[in-house]
C-alpha positions in Angstrom: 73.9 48.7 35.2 72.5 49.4 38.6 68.8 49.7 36.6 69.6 46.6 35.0 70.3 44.9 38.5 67.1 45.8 40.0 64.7 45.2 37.2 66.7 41.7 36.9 66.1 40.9 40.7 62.4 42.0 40.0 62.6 39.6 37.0 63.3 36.9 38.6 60.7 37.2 41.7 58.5 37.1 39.4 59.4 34.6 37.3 60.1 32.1 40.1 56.7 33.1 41.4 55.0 32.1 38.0 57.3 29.1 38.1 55.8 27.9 41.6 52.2 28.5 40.2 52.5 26.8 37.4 54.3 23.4 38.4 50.8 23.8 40.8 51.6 24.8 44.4 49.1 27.5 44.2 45.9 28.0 45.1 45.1 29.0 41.3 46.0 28.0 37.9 48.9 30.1 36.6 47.0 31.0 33.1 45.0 32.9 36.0 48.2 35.2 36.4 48.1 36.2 32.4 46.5 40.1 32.1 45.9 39.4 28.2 43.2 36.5 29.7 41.1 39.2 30.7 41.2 40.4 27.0 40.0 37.0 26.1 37.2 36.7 28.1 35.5 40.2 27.7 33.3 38.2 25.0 31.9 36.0 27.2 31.2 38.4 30.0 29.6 40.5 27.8 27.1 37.9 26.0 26.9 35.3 28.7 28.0 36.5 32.0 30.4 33.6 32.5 34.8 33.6 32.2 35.8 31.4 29.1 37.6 28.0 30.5 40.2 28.6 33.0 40.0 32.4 33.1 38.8 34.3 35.8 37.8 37.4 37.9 41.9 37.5 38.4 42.6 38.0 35.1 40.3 40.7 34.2 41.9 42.6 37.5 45.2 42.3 36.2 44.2 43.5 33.0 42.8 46.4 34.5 45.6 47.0 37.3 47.9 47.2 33.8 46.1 49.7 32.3 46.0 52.2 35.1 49.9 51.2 35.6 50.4 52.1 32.3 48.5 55.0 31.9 51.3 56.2 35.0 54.1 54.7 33.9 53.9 53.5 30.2 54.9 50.2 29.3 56.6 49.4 32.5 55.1 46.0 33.4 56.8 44.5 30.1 60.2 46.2 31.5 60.1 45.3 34.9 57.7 42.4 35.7 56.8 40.2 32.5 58.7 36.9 32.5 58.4 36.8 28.9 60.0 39.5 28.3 62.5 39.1 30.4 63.7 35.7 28.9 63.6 37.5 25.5 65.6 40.2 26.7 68.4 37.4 28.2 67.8 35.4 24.3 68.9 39.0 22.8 71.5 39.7 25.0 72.9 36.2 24.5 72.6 36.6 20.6 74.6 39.7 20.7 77.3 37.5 22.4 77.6 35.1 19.6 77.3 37.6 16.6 78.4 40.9 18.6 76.1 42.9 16.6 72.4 43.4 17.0 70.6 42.9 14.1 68.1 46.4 13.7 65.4 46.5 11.1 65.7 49.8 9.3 62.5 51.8 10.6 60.2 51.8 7.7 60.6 47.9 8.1 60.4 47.8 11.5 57.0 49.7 11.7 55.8 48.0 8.9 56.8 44.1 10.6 55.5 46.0 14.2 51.9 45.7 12.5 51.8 42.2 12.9 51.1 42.3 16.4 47.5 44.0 15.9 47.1 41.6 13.3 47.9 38.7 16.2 45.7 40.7 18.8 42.7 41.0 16.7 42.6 37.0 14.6 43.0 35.9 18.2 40.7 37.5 20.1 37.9 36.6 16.8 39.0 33.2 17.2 38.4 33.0 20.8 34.8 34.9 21.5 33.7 32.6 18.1 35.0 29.3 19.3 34.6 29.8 23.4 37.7 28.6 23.3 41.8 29.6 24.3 42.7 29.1 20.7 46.0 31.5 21.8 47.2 28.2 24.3 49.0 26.8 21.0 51.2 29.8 20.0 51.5 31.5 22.9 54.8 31.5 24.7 54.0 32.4 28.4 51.6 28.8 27.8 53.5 26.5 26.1 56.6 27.2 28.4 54.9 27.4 31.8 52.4 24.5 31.0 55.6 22.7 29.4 53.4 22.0 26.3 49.9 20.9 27.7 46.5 20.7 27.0 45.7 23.2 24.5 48.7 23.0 22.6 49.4 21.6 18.8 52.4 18.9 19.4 55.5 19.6 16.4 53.2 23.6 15.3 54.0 24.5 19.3 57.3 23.4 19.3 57.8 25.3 16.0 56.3 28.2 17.0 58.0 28.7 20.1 61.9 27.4 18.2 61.1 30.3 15.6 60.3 32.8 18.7 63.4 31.7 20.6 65.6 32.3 17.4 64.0 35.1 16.4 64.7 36.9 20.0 68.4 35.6 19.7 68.6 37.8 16.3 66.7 40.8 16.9 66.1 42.1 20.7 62.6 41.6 21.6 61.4 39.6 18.9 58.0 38.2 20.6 57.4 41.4 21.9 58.1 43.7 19.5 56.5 42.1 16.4 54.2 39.4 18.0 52.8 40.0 21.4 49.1 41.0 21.2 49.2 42.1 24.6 51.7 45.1 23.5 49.1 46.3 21.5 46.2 46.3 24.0 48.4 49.1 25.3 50.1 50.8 22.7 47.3 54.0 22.8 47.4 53.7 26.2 51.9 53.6 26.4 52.2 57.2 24.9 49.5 58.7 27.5 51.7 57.3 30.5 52.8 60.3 33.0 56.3 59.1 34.0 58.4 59.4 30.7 62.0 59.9 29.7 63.0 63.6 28.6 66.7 64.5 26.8 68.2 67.6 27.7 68.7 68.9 24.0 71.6 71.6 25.4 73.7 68.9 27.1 72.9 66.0 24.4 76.3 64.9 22.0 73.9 62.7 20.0 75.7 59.9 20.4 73.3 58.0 20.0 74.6 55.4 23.1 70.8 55.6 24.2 69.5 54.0 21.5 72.0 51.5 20.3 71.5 50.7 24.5 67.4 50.6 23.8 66.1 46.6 23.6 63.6 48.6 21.1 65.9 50.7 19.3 64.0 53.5 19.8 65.8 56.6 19.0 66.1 59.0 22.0 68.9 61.5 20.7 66.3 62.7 18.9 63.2 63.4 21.0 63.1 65.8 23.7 60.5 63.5 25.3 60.2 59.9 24.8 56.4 59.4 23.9 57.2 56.7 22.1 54.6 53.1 22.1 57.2 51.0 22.8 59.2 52.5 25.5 59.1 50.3 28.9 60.7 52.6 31.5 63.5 50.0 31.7 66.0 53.5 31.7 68.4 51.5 29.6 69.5 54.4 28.2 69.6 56.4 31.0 72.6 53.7 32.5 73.8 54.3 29.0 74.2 58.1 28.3 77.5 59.3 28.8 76.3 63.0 29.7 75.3 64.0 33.3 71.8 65.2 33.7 70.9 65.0 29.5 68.5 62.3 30.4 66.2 62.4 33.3 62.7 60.8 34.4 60.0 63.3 34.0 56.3 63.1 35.3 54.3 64.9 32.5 51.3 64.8 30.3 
């Protein structure tokens, strides 16, 4: 719980930060905070020199700040610092709550639905370098929340879109992100390269299997002796979680 305390406090800078930005006390628009911007304007640096609409030399720096970070530390920035994430991970803590079970797609379905988010990444980013255009701004959570619906968006489609994310989230932990965010797959490659990585003592281990069912991506970690895995975040979840002194530990390795 002590992880869970800082990466909360670290949550919420953040996301008060964001918050500031975006009702427009900054000196910047917040969409100028979004790393997955500098995906989306890559096209038009490339043919024409020029940021697409309200993107900038900000959000290319965050992308690239991102991939060094997770290139060290896997996918720690969704763990740690995105507000998106964050507010799914309070929507799937609050489902368990009300049903007191998490639901957990069996793996072959769960890789299978995880798919969807290269399928997101890449219609997205066509759509965009064709059109010149944010054509994300109308499904994209981080948008329609912190722009509270504004230009860009699709009136009743938004709101639908961003109802089905919130109940999905309250049904299975990290919906958006595990199945949807195209910014997650940007860095999937990139996530099992990172340095700093969890590793299992397999002498000490009971397989218990508290580090998984403690995982917001179900990611089984009684069974690797080092957690590789694309969708591991460094939030150390399980480490709070294991039961066993020193099975667990943060490692720095290749």
């Amino acid at each position: 719980m002590k992880t869970r305390y800082l990466r909360y406090s670290l949550f919420i800078i953040v996301l008060g930060l964001v918050t500031y930005v975006a009702l427009g006390y900054g000196d910047r628009p917040f969409e100028n905070y979004c790393p997955f911007g500098g995906m989306e304007s890559l096209w038009g640096l490339f043919t024409a020199g020029e940021f697409s609409c309200a993107l900038g030399p900000l959000n290319l720096s965050l992308l690239l700040a991102l991939f060094g970070l997770t290139l060290l530390s896997k996918k720690s920035f969704c763990g740690w610092a995105c507000p998106i994430g964050f507010l799914g991970e309070l929507c799937g803590r609050a489902g368990k709550k009300v049903a007191k079970e998490k639901i957990r797609p069996s793996g072959r379905l769960d890789g299978i639905l995880k798919l969807l988010r290269y399928v997101v990444l890449i219609v997205f980013l066509i759509l965009t370098y064709r059109a010149g255009e944010l054509i994300l701004r109308g499904y994209d959570p981080f948008y329609l929340i912190f722009s509270g619906f504004g230009h860009g968006t699709l009136g009743l489609v938004s709101y639908i879109v961003l109802g089905v994310l919130v109940v999905g989230a309250l049904i299975i932990p990290m919906f958006f992100c595990r199945y949807f965010c195209p910014l997650g797959a940007v860095f999937d490659p990139f996530s099992r390269l990172g340095v700093i990585k969890i590793s299992r003592n397999e002498a000490s281990c009971n397989n218990c299997g508290d580090c998984q069912k403690a995982c917001p991506h179900n990611i089984p970690v009684q069974t690797l002796r080092l957690v590789r895995h694309r969708d591991c975040t460094n939030c150390f979840e399980c480490l709070d979680a294991c039961p066993e002194g020193n099975t667990l530990n943060i490692q720095a390795k290749w």
